[in-house]
N, C-alpha and C positions, 0 to 999 in steps of 0.2 A: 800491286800498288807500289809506287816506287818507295825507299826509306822515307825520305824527306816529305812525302806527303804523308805518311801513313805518323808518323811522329808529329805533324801538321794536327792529322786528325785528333791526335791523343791529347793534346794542348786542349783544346779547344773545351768553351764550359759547357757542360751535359745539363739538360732541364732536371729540375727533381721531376724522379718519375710520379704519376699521378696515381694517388690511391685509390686503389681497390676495396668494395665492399669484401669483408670477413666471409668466407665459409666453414661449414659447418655445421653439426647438430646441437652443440654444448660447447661454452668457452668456460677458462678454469682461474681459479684466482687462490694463488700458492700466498702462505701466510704464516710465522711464528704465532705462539699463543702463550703471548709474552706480553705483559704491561698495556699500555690501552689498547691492543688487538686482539687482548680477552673482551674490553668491551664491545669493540668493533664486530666480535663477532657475533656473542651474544642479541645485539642490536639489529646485526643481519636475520639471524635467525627468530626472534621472537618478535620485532617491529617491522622487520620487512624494509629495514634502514642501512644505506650501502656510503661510505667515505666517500667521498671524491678529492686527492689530494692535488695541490698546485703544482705547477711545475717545477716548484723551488724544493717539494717536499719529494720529488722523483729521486733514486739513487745516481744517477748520472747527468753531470752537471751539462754536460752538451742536450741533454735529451726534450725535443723540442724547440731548438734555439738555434736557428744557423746559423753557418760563419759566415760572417761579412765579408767581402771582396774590399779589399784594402782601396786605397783611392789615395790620389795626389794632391796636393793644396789647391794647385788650382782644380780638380774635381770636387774637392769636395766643396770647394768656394760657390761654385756653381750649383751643387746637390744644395745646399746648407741658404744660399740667396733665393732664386729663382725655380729650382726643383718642385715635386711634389708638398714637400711639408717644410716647404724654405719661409724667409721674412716675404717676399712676397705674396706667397698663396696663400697664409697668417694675415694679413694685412693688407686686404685688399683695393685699401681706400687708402693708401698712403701716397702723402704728397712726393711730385719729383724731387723735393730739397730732401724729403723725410729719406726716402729711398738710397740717394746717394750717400747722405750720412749712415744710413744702416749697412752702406755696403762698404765704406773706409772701415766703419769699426770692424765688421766681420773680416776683412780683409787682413786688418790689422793681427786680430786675434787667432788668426789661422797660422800668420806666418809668428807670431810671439809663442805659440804654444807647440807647435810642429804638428803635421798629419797624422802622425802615430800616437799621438795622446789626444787628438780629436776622436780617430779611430775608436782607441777605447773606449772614452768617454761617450761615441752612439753606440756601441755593443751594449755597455754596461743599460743606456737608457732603453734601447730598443727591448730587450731581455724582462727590464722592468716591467714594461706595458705589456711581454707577452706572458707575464707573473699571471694574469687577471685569470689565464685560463685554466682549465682542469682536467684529468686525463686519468683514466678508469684501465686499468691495464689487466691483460688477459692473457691467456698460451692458449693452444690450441687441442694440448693432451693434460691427462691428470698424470701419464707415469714417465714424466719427462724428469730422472732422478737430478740433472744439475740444477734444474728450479727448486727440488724438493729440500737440497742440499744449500744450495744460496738463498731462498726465500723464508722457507722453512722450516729454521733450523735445525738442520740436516736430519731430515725425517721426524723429529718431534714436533711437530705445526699441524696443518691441517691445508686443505686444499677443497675452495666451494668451486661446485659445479652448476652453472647457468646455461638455460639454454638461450639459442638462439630465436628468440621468441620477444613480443613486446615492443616498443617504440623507443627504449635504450638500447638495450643488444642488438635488433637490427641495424643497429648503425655502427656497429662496430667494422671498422677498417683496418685491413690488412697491413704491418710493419715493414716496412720496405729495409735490406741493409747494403751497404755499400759504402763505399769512400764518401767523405763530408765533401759536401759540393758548396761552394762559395755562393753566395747571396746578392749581387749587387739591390742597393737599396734604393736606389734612385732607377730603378729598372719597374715600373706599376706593375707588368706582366707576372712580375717575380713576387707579387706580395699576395699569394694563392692561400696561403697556409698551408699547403703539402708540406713542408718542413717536419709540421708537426706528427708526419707519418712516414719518418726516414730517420735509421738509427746507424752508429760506425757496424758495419763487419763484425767486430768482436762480442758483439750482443747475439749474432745471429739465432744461436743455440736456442734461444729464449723464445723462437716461432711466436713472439706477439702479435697479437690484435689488440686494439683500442678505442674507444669511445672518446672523443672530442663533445668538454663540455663548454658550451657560453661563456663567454668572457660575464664575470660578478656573480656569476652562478652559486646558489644553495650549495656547502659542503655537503650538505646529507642531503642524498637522493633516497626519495619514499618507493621502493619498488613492487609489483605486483607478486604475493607469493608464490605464483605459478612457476615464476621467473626463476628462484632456486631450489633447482630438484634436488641436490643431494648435498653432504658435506662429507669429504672422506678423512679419515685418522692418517696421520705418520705409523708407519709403521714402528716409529721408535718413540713415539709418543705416550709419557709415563701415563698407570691404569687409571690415578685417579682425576686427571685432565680428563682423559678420555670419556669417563664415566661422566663428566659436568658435562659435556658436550651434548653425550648424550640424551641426557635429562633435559636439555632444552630443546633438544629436536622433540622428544616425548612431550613436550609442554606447546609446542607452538600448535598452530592449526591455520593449516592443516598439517598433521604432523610432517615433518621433515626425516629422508629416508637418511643413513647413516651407513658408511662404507668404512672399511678400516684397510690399510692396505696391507701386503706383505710381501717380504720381499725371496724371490727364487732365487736358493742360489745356485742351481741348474743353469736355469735360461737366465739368468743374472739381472732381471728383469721383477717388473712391480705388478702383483696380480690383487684383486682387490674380493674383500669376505664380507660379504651383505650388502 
């Protein structure tokens, strides 16, 4: 392929790839037991009650939220009038006087404010509206030590294991990562929500899956006990955490199995005792 086309190619915007259903036997959910995440888990394990947090409450502020493909006044004049969610398709019975006046003042206020502060101002609102949703995050391994070490706090947390079972965790989908790909918003094709299942490159390590919950959805999901088979210990997880934890696996019903992990320092690796 000659330079100039193969540089042609590389320009050029990539669809977000389309997600894939999760595999698997068991997804993992790494956790400090630290302040309301003693409740939260407590809750898990004896009510059968799982958080669901929004996407405001996610550690990374891109995470679910694409970038918008910038646009010019006169685009956006046109997205913002006559587009998808413009003054007219809002307004569908508006008179020809009404119209004209709503497209001087639009017109107006595009070229008084500039395209770059338009820009921002649909990021910040689109963002808002995608606040509504909620997002259940998961890994693929329980001895994935950078999770255990960033989630975790660094081995003193705990780490619950669910299986793949149910009509929530079946629907967990696979984390796509790669370079942030632009969004045009005035593009319907583009308004898929895959977004919400594509993270930068530098999370890669984290092999997540994830559950996509309803927009206004219940934070607390009621889940089937079946659903959490085990909880495992940090391996650096002080005795008498450890010991409450386990008093409430001993307490629920059906009892809940208990894993503690430990760490090789041979094969430098996480092996796990009960």
């Amino acid at each position: 392929m000659p330079p100039a086309a193969a540089e042609a190619l590389r320009a050029m915007p990539t669809a977000t790839p389309i997600p894939l259903p999760a595999r698997g036997s068991h997804f993992y959910k790494y956790s400090e037991f630290t302040g309301e995440r003693q409740r939260w888990l407590k809750e898990a394990i004896l009510e059968h009650r799982l958080f669901l947090p929004k996407l405001s409450q996610l550690n990374d502020p891109t995470d679910g939220r694409p970038k918008l493909a910038r646009k010019s006044e006169d685009q956006l004049f046109t997205f913002l009038y006559n587009g998808p969610f413009g003054v007219l398709e809002r307004n569908p019975g508006m008179t020809v006087e009404a119209q004209v006046r709503e497209a001087v003042i639009l017109d107006a206020n595009i070229r008084f404010h500039g395209g770059q502060t338009l820009m921002r101002d649909l990021a910040k609102s689109f963002n808002a509206e995608l606040d509504d949703w909620r997002i259940y995050s998961l890994s693929k391994r329980y001895d994935n030590l950078s999770l255990w070490a960033k989630y975790a706090g660094g081995h003193t947390g705990y780490c619950l294991e669910f299986a793949n079972a149910g009509p929530f965790f079946t629907m967990a989908t696979e984390v796509s990562y790669g370079q942030s790909l632009e969004m045009d918003i005035s593009n319907r094709d583009r308004l898929n929500g895959y977004w919400f299942f594509c993270k930068n490159q530098e999370w890669s390590n984290e092999e997540e899956v994830r559950v996509l919950v309803a927009r206004r959805s219940d934070p607390i999901l009621k889940i089937d006990p079946s659903w959490l088979t085990r909880v495992i210990l940090g391996w650096k997880m002080p005795e008498g955490e450890g010991s409450q934890i386990r008093e409430w696996a001993r307490q629920r019903s059906p009892e809940l199995r208990v894993a503690a992990a430990s760490y090789d320092e041979l094969d430098q690796s996480l092996k796990l005792e009960g």
